[in-house]
C-alpha positions as CSV (number, residue, x, y, z in Angstrom):
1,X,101.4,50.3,108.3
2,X,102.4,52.1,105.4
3,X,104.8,50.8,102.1
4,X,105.6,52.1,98.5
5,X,104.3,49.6,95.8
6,X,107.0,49.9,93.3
7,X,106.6,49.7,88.9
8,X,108.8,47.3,86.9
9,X,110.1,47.8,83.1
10,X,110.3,45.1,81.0
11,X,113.7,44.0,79.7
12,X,112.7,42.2,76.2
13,X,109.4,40.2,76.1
14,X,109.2,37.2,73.5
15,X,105.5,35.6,73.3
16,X,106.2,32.5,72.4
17,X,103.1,30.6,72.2
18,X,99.3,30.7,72.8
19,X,97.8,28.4,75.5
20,X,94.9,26.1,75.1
21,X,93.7,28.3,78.2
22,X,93.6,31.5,76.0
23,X,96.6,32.8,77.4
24,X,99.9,33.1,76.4
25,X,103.3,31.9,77.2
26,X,106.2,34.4,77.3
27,X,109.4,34.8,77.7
28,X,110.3,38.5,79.9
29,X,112.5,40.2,82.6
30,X,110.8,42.0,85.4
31,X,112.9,44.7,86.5
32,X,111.6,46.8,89.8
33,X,112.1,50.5,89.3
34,X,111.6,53.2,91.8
35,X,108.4,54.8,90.3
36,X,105.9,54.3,93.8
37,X,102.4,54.3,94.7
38,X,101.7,54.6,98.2
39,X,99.7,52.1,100.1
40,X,98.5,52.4,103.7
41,X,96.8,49.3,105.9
42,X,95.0,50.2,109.6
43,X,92.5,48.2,111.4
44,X,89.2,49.3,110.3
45,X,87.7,51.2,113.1
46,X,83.9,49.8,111.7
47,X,84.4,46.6,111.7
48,X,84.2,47.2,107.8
49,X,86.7,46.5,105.2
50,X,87.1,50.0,103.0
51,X,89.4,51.1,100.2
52,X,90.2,54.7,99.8
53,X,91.9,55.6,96.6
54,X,93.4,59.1,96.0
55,X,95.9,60.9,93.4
56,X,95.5,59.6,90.1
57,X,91.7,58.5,89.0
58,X,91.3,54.6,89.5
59,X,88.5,53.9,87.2
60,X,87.3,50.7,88.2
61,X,84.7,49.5,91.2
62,X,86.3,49.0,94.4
63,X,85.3,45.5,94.6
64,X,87.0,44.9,91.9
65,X,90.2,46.8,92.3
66,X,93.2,44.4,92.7
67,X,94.3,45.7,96.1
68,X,90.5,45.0,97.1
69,X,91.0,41.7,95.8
70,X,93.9,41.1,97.2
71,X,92.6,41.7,100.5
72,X,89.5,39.7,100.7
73,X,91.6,36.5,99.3
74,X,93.7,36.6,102.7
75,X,90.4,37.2,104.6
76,X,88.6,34.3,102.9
77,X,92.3,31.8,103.9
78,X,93.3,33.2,107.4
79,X,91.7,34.8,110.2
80,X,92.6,38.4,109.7
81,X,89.8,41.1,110.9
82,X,88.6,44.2,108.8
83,X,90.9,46.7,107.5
84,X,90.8,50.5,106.1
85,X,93.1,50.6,102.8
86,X,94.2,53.9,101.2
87,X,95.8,54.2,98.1
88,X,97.6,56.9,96.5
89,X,98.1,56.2,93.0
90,X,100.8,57.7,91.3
91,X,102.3,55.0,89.7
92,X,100.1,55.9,85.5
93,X,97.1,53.2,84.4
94,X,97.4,51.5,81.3
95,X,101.4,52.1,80.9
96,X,103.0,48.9,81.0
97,X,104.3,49.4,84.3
98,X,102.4,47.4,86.8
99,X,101.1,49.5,89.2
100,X,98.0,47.8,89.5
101,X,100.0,44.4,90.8
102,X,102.3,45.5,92.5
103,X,99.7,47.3,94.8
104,X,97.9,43.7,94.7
105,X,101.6,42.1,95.8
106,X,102.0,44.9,98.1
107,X,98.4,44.3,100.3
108,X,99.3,40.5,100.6
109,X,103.1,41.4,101.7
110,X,101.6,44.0,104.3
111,X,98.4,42.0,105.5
112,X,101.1,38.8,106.1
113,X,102.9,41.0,108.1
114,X,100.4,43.3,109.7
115,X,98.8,40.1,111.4
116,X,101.7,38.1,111.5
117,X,101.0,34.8,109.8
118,X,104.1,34.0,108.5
119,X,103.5,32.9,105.2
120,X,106.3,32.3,102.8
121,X,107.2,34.3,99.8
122,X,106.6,31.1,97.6
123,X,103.4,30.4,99.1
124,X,102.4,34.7,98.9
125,X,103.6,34.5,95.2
126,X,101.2,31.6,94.5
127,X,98.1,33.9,95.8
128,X,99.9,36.3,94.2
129,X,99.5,34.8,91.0
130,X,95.8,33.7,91.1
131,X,94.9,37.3,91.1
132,X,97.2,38.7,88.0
133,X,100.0,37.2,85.8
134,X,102.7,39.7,86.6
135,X,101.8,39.8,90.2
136,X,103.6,37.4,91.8
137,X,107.4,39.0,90.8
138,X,106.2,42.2,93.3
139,X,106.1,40.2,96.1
140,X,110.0,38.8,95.6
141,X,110.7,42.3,93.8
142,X,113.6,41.9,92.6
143,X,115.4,41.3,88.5
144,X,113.1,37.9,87.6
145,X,113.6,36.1,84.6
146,X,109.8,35.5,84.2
147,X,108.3,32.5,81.3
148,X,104.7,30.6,81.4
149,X,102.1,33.3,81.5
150,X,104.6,35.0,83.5
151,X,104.1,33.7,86.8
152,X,107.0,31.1,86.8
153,X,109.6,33.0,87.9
154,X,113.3,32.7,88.4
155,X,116.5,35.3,89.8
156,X,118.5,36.4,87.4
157,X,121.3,38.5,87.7
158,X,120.7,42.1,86.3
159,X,122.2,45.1,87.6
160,X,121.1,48.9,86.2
161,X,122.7,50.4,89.1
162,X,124.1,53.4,88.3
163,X,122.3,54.1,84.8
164,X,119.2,56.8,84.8
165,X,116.0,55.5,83.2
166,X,113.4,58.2,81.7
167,X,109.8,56.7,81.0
168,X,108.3,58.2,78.8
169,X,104.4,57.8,79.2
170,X,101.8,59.6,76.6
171,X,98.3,60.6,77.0
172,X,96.8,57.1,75.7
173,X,96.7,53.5,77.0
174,X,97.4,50.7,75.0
175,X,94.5,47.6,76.2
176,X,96.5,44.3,77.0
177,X,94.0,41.9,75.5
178,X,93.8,43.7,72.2
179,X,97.5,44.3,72.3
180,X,97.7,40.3,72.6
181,X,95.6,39.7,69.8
182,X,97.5,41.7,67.0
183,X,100.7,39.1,67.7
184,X,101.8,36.4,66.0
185,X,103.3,34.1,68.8
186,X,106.8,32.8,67.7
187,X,109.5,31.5,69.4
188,X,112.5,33.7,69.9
189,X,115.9,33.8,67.7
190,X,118.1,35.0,70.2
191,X,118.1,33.8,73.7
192,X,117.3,36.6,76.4
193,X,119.2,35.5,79.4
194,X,122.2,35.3,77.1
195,X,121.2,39.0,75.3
196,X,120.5,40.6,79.5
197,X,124.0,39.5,80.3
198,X,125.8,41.7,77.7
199,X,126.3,45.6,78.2
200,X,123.4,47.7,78.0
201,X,124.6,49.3,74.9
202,X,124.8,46.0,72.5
203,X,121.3,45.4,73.7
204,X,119.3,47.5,70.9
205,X,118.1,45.1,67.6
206,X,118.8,41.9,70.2
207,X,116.2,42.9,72.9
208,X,113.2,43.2,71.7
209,X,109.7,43.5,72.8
210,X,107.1,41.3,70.4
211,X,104.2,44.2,70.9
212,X,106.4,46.2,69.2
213,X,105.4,46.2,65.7
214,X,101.7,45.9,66.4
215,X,101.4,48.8,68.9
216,X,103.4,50.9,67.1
217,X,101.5,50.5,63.9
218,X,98.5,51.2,65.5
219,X,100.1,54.1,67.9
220,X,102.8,55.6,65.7
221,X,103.5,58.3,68.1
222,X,105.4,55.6,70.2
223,X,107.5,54.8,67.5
224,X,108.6,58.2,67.2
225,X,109.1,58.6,71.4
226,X,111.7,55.3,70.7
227,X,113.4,57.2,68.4
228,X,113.7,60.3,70.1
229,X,115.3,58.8,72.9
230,X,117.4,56.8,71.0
231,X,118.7,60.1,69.1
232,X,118.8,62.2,72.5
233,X,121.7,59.4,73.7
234,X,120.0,56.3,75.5
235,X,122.1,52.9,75.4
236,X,118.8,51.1,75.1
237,X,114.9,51.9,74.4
238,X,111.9,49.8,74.5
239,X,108.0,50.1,75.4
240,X,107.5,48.4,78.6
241,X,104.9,45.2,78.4
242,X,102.5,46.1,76.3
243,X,102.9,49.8,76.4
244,X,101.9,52.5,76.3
245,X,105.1,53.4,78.3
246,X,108.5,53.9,76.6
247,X,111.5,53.9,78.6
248,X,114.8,54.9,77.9
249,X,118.1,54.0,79.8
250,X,121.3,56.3,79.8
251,X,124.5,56.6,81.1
252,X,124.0,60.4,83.2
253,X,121.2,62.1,84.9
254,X,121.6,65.1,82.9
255,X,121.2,63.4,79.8
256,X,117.8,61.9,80.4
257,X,117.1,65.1,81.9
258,X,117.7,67.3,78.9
259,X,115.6,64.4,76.9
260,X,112.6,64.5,79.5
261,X,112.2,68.1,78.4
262,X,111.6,67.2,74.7
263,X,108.5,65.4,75.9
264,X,106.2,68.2,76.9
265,X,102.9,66.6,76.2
266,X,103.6,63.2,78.0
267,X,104.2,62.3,81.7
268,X,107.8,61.7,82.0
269,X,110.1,60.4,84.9
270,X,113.5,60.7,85.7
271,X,114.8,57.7,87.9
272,X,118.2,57.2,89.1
273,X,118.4,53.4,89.5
């Protein structure tokens, strides 16, 4: 059985407060985007469960990989027999894009219907969740307004179709725990369902993304990749979560084309959505 584990942008992200736990509440939309990994599940033909990984490095044990994880938590709830798992990774590492969970969300999705068990979505987004905070919107996979620690999730309506997104992804990674530290939690001025359902082009100065300020003073090059695409004619820019991804959306293929090529020392991608 083979699938594409898809990325997500986020569409304004407002921390609002730190948890007694640590972590922190927020306030985000998960969007899914068409930027893929590929993920393949087979019976194991040991009668050992194996993860493969190919394409971009994956630097991280297997045991502790996500999709590894992922697996093991079905095996430990339902009677499901060894697997072989290969995974392509295209989807970039430390970019604010999710690739990591949505190949988590992915393996549960596949496993549940590889072995037919016939688990709900609610009850696959609650495993979900107990292996990584965004996690859980991959397995519905579809526009989320998303609040606690950003596993309480609810539809919202959101439509890019039609509009081109460039990411815009340079050769550093922003660490999400560190990013988290530099923030002042506060609660948000203007209210984000209210600012997502006005026209992509009144969103700039209304949407914002709280990691902002701090990644960008520490990264200033990402600043300057916000700009740029602002000035090369997107309706909207932002960094996606807590970077180091910066994505732009525009009204025509060719313009986010033409942009892309300013970009010669990042990874970029062009996505008609």
């Amino acid at each position: 059985m083979i699938t594409f584990p898809n990325a997500k942008i986020n569409l304004g992200l407002n921390i609002v407060e730190r948890r007694p736990d640590g972590y922190h509440n927020i306030e985000t939309v998960f969007y899914p985007i068409p930027l893929t990994d590929v993920l393949e599940i087979v019976p194991a033909r040991d009668g050992e469960t194996t993860l493969r990984c190919y394409g971009n490095p994956v630097d991280c044990p297997v045991e502790k990989n996500l999709v590894m994880k992922a697996c093991r938590l079905m095996q430990e709830r339902y009677d499901i027999q060894p697997v072989e798992i290969h995974l392509y990774k295209h989807i970039p590492d430390g970019a604010g894009l999710g690739g990591g969970s949505s190949d988590a969300a992915h393996t549960l999705v596949m496993l549940n219907k590889m072995f037919e068990l016939g688990i709900s979505d609610a009850d696959l987004a609650a495993m979900a969740a107990t292996l990584g905070a965004d996690c859980a919107f991959f397995v519905y996979n579809r526009p989320m307004m998303a609040t606690g620690i950003g596993d309480v999730l609810s539809p919202l309506e959101v439509d890019l179709k039609g509009k081109t997104l460039l990411l815009v992804k340079p050769p550093v990674g922003v660490d999400t725990r560190t990013a988290y530290s530099r923030v002042a939690p506060a609660k948000p001025v203007v209210d984000l369902a209210q600012t997502i359902a006005q026209p992509v082009e009144s969103w700039d100065g209304l949407l914002v993304n709280d990691f902002e300020p701090s990644v960008f003073a520490a990264l200033p090059q990402l600043w300057l990749i916000k700009a740029q695409l602002m000035d090369a004619g997107a309706q909207y820019a932002a960094m996606s979560g807590s970077g180091s991804t910066v994505f732009g959306i525009f009204n025509s293929d060719k313009l986010a084309e033409t942009a892309a090529d300013t970009f010669a020392d990042c990874a970029t991608f062009v996505l008609h959505l």
